[in-house]
C-alpha positions as a printed Julia matrix, in Angstrom:
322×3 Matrix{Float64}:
  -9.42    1.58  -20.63
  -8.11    4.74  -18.44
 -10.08    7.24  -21.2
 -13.01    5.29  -21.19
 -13.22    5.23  -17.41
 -12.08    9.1   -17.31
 -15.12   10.14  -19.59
 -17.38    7.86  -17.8
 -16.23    9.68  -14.61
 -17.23   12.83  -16.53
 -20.61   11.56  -17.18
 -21.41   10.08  -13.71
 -20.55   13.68  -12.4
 -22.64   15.28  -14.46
 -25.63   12.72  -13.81
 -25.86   11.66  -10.53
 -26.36   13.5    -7.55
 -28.16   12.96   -3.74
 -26.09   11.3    -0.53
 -25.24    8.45    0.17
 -27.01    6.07    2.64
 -24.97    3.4     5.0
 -26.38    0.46    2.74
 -24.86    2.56   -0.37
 -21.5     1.93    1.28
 -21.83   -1.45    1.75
 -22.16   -1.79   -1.9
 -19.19    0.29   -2.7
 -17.09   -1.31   -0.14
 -17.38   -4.92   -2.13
 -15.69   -2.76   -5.38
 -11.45   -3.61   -4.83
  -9.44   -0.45   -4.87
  -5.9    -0.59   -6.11
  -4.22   -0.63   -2.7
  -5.81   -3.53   -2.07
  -4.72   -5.33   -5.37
  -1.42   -3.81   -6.58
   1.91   -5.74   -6.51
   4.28   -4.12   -3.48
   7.41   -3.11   -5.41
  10.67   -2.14   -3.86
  11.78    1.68   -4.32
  14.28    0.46   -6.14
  11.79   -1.6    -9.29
  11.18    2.02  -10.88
  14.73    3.01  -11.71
  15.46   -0.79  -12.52
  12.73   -1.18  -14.66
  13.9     1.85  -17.21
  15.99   -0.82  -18.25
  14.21   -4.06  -18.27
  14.92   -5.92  -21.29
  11.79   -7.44  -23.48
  10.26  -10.78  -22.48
  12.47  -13.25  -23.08
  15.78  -11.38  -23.48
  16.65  -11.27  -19.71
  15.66  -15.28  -19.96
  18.35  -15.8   -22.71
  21.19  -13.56  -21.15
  24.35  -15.13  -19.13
  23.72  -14.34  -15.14
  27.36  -13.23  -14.05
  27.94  -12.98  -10.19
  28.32   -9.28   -8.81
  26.57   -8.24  -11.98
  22.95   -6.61  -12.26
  20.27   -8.89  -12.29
  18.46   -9.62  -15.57
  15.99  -11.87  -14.08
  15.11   -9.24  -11.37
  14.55   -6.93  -13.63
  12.33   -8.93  -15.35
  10.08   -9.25  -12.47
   9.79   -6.0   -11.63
   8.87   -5.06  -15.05
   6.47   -8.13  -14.4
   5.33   -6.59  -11.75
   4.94   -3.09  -13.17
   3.03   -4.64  -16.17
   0.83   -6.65  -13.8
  -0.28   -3.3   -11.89
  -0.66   -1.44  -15.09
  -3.39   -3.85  -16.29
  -5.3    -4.26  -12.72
  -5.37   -0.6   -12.72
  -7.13   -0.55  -16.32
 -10.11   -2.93  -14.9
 -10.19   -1.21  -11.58
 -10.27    2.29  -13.03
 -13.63    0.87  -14.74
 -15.06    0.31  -11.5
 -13.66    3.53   -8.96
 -15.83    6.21  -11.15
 -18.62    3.93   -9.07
 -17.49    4.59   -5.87
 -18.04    8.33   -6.06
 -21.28    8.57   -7.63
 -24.62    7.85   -5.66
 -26.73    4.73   -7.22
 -29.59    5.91  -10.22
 -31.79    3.25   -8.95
 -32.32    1.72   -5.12
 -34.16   -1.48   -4.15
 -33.21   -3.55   -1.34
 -30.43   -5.8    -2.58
 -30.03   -4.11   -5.66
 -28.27   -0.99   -6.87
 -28.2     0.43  -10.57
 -26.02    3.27  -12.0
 -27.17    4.36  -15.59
 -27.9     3.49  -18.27
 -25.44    6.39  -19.52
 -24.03    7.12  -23.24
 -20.71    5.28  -23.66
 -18.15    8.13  -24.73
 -15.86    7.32  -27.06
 -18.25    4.42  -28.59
 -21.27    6.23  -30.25
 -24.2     4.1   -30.86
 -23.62    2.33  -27.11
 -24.81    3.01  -23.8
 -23.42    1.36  -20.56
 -24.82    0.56  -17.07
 -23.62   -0.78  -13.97
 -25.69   -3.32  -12.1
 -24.76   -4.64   -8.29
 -27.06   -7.68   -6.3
 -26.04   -8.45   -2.87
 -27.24  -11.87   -1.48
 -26.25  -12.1     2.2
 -22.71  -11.07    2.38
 -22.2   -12.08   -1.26
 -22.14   -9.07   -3.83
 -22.35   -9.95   -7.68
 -21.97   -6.93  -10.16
 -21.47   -6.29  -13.98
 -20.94   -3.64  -16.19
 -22.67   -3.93  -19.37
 -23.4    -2.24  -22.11
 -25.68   -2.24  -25.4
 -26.91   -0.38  -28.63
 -28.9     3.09  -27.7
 -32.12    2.7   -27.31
 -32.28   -1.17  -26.59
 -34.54   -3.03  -24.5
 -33.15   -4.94  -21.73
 -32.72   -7.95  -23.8
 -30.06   -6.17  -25.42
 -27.33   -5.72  -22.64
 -24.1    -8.06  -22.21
 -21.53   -7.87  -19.98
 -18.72   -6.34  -20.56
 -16.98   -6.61  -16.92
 -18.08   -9.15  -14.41
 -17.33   -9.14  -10.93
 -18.14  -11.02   -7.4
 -16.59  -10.27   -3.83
 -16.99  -12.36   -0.93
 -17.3   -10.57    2.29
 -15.75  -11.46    5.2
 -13.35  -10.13    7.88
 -13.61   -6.52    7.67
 -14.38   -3.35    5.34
 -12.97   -4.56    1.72
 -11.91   -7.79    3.44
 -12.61  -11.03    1.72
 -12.48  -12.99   -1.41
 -13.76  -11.77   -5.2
 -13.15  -12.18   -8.86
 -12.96  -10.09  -11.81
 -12.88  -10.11  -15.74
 -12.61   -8.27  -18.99
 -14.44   -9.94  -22.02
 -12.44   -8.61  -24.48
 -13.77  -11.19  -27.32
 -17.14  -10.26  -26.65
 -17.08   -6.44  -27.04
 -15.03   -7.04  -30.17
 -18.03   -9.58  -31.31
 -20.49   -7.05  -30.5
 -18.94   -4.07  -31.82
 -17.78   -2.35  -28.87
 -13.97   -1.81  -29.76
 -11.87   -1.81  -26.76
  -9.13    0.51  -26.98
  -5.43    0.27  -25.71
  -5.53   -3.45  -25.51
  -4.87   -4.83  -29.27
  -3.93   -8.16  -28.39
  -5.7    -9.78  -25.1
  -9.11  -11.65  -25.86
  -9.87  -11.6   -21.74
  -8.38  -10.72  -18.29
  -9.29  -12.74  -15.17
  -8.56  -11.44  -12.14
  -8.95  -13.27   -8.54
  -7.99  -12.15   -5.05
  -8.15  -12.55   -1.37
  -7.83   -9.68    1.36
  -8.93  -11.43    4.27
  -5.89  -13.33    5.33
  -2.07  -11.88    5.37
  -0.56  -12.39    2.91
  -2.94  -11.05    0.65
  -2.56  -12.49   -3.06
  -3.97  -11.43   -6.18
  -3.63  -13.59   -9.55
  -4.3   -12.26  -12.99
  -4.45  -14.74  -16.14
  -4.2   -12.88  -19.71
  -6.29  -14.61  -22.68
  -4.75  -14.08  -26.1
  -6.28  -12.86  -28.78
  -7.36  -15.72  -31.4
  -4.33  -17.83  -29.95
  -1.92  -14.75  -30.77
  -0.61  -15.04  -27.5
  -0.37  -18.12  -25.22
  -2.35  -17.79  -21.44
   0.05  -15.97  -19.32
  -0.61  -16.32  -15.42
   1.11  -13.93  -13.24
   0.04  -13.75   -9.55
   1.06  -11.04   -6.77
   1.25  -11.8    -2.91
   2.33   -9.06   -0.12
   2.64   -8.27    3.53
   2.11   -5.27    5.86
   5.57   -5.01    6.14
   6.24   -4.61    2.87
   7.96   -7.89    1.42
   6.24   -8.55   -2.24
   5.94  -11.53   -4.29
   5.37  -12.07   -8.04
   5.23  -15.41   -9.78
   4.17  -15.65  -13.48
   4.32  -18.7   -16.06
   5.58  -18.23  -19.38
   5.07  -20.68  -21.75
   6.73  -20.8   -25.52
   9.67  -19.46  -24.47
  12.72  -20.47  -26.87
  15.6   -20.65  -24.15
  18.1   -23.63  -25.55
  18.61  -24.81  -29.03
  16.29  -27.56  -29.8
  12.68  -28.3   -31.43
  10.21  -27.89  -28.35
   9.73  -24.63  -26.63
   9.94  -23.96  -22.59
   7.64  -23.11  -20.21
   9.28  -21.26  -17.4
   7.76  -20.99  -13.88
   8.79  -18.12  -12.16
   8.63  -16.87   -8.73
  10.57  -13.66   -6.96
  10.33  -11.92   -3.72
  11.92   -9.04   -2.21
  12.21   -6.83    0.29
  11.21   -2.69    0.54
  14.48   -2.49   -0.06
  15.17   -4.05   -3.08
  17.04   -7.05   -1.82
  15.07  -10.64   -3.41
  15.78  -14.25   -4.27
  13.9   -15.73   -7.45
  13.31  -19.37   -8.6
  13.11  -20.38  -12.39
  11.93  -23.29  -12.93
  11.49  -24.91  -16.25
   8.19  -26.95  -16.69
   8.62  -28.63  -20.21
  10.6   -28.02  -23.44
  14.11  -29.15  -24.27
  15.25  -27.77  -20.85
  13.0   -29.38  -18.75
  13.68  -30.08  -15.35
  16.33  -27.22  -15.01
  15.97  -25.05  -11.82
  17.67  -21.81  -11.13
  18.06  -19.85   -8.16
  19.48  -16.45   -7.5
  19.83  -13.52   -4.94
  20.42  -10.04   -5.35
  21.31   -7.3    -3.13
  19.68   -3.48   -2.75
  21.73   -2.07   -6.06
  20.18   -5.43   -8.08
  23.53   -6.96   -8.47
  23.6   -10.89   -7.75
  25.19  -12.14   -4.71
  24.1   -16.01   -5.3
  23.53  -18.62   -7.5
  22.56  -22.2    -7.49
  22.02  -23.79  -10.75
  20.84  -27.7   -10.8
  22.09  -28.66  -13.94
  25.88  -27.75  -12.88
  27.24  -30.45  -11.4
  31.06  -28.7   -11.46
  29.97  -25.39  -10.12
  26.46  -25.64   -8.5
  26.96  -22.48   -6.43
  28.47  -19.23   -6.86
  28.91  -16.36   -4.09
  27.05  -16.91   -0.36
  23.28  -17.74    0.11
  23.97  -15.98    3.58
  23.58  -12.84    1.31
  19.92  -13.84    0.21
  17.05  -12.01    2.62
  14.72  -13.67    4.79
  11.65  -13.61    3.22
   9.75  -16.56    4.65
   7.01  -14.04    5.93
   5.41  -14.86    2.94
   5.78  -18.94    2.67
   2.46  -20.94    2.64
   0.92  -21.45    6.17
   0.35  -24.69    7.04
């Protein structure tokens, strides 16, 4: 997705030219930008997540008191994986920002139609309505030379206005399945049939929730969602389902949700949702060095507790408001 949007860049560059008016901006203000979507992670997540173990692995391990943290690790690389694939859609849609619309009408703006590099025999163009303070746009794409019949949508998108510049709601997708159908290979992403995106800016703390389609069933719908505040505290909770955890016939779904602060300090609950562990809730807190100082397990009933929840940080900033 990054080399398609880089040579897109290329062409916009190369085609477009003129200055932008103050109703231009209004358009390109209802496009996200990847501060406002990416998952806050600690300092600390990039040196952790060298050694994040493969989904599933950290799941399976022992958690050991004063020892690193699996499970953290696991969310950061959560967390890293969930910013890696925002950035893919969103670098689709910042080669936009720069370049001053082909065509103008009133509530309307059109960039293109442009040759899609890297998939000869396409072209792509990028269409944005605005309908009050509601903006609807779509990339889409079809064979050279097509009439307007032809296009489909490759990316759709809405945003919401309301509260500020880039403040609001909006929603945004991928249609993986469809490009394959229509011969427009996506590249980079091998097994993912669509990505769904939905966010909110407009009240603290802002959240941002991604679901991941697999392809032909391959892979079972993954939801991960990312919530953060000015101060820094993040939040990433993701479901996993058809995870094999205990020995037994039915597989687990695991609900997962971890905070932490800038610096590096979180608490995570694991919940399991169904499977032959179902029921079974797990909570732990690490410190800045992502070795556990607590955990509470509800299916202990000798030792429920190990090491002192006064070690777990106060992230509450970031609880539901009433």
């Amino acid at each position: 997705m990054r080399t398609f949007a880089l040579a897109l860049c290329c062409l916009l560059t190369v085609a477009c030219g003129g200055d932008f008016s103050n109703d231009d901006l209004e358009f390109q203000n209802a496009l996200p930008q990847r501060e406002d979507l990416a998952a806050m992670l600690p300092d600390s997540a990039a040196r952790a997540g060298q050694g994040a173990l493969p989904r599933g692995q950290a799941l399976r391990r022992a958690q050991v008191l004063g020892g690193t943290s699996e499970l953290a690790l696991q969310a950061y690389a959560a967390g890293t994986r969930f910013n890696t694939d925002v950035d893919g859609l969103l670098a689709l849609l910042e080669v936009f920002r720069h370049a001053p619309p082909t065509t103008r009408e009133p509530d309307r703006r059109v960039w293109g139609p442009f040759p899609a590099d890297g998939h000869p025999g396409h072209e792509l163009r990028f269409v944005m309505e605005r309908q009050g303070s509601d903006f609807g746009y779509l990339l889409q794409v079809r064979p050279t030379g097509g009439g307007e019949s032809a296009w489909w949508t490759y990316v759709p998108g809405t945003f919401k206005a309301g509260g500020g510049i880039r403040k609001g709601e909006g929603t945004l997708a991928m249609d993986l399945k469809e490009a394959r159908a229509r011969g427009f290979e996506p590249q980079e992403v091998n097994l993912v049939e669509r990505l769904d995106i939905r966010y909110q800016t407009k009240a603290l703390p802002t959240s941002v929730e991604l679901l991941v389609s697999g392809l032909g069933g391959a892979l079972p719908l993954a939801r991960y969602a990312s919530r953060r505040t000015p101060e820094g505290l993040g939040e990433m909770s993701f479901r996993l389902p058809g995870e094999d955890l205990v020995p037994g016939g039915l597989l687990e779904t695991l609900d997962i949700l971890a905070r932490w602060t800038p610096d590096g300090r979180g608490v995570l609950v694991l919940n399991i949702l169904d499977g032959d562990a179902k029921g079974a809730q797990y909570t732990e807190c690490w410190d800045s060095r992502t070795r556990i100082t607590f955990m509470q397990r509800n299916w202990d009933f000798i030792t429920p507790t190990e090491g002192d929840r006064r070690t777990c940080p106060d992230v509450s900033a970031l609880d539901p408001k009433p």
